[in-house]
C-alpha positions as CSV (number, residue, x, y, z in Angstrom):
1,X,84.7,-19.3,-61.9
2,X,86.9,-16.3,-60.9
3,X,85.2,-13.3,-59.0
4,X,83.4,-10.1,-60.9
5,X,86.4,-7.5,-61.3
6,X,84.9,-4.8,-59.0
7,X,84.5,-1.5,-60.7
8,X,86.1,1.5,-59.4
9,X,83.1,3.5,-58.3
10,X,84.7,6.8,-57.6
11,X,86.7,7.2,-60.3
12,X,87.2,11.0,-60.3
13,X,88.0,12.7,-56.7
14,X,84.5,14.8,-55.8
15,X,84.7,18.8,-55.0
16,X,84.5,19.6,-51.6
17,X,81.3,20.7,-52.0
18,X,80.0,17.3,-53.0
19,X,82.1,14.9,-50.6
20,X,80.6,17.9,-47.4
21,X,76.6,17.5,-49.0
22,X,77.4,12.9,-49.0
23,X,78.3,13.3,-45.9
24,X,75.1,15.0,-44.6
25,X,72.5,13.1,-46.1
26,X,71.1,9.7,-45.3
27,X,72.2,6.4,-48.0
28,X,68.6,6.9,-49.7
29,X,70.0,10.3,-51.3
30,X,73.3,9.5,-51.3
31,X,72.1,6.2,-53.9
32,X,69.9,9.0,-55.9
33,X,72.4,12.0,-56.5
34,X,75.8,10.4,-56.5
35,X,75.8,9.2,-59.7
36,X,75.2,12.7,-61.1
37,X,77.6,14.2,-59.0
38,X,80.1,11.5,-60.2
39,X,79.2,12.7,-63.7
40,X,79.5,16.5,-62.8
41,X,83.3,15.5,-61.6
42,X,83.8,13.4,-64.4
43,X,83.2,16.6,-67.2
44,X,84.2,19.4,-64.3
45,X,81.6,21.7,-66.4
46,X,78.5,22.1,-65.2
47,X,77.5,22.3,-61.1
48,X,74.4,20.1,-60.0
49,X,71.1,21.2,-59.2
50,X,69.0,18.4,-56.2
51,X,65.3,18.9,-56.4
52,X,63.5,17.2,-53.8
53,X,60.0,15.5,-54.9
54,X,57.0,14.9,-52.8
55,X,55.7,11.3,-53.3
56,X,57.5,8.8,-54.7
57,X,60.4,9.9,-56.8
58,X,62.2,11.5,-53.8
59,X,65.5,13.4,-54.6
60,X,66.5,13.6,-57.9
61,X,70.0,15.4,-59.3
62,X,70.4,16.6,-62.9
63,X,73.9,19.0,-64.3
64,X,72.7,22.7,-64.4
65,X,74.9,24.4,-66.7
66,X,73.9,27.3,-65.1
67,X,75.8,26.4,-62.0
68,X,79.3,26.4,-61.9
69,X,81.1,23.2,-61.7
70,X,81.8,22.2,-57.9
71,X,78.2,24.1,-56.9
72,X,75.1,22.4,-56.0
73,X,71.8,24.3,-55.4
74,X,69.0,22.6,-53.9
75,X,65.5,23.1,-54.7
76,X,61.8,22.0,-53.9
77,X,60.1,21.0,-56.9
């Protein structure tokens, strides 16, 4: 049995903005919002918006088209 080809995870490099707000956080957020932000850089449309969650749901990331691409904005929800 040969081993799993391993999938390039960053495919696309991340804006500045994204690789400084990684670097900052702990790997609980970083496991929540990269994907999106690996999205965002993947389209290079939209900016991403983080909400952060009281209780169980944490921090979440969705695109915002009403953020340029390469932007986040964080919010409380």
């Amino acid at each position: 049995m040969q081993p799993s080809e391993v999938y390039p995870f960053a495919m696309h490099q991340l804006p500045a903005a994204y690789q400084k707000y990684l670097a900052a956080q702990d790997q609980h957020v970083i496991d929540a919002v990269r994907p999106v932000l690996l999205q965002s850089a993947a389209d290079e449309r939209h900016g991403v918006r983080i909400t952060f969650n009281r209780g169980p749901t944490g921090h979440q990331a969705h695109l915002d088209e009403s953020i340029p691409y390469g932007e986040i904005i964080e919010d409380i929800d």
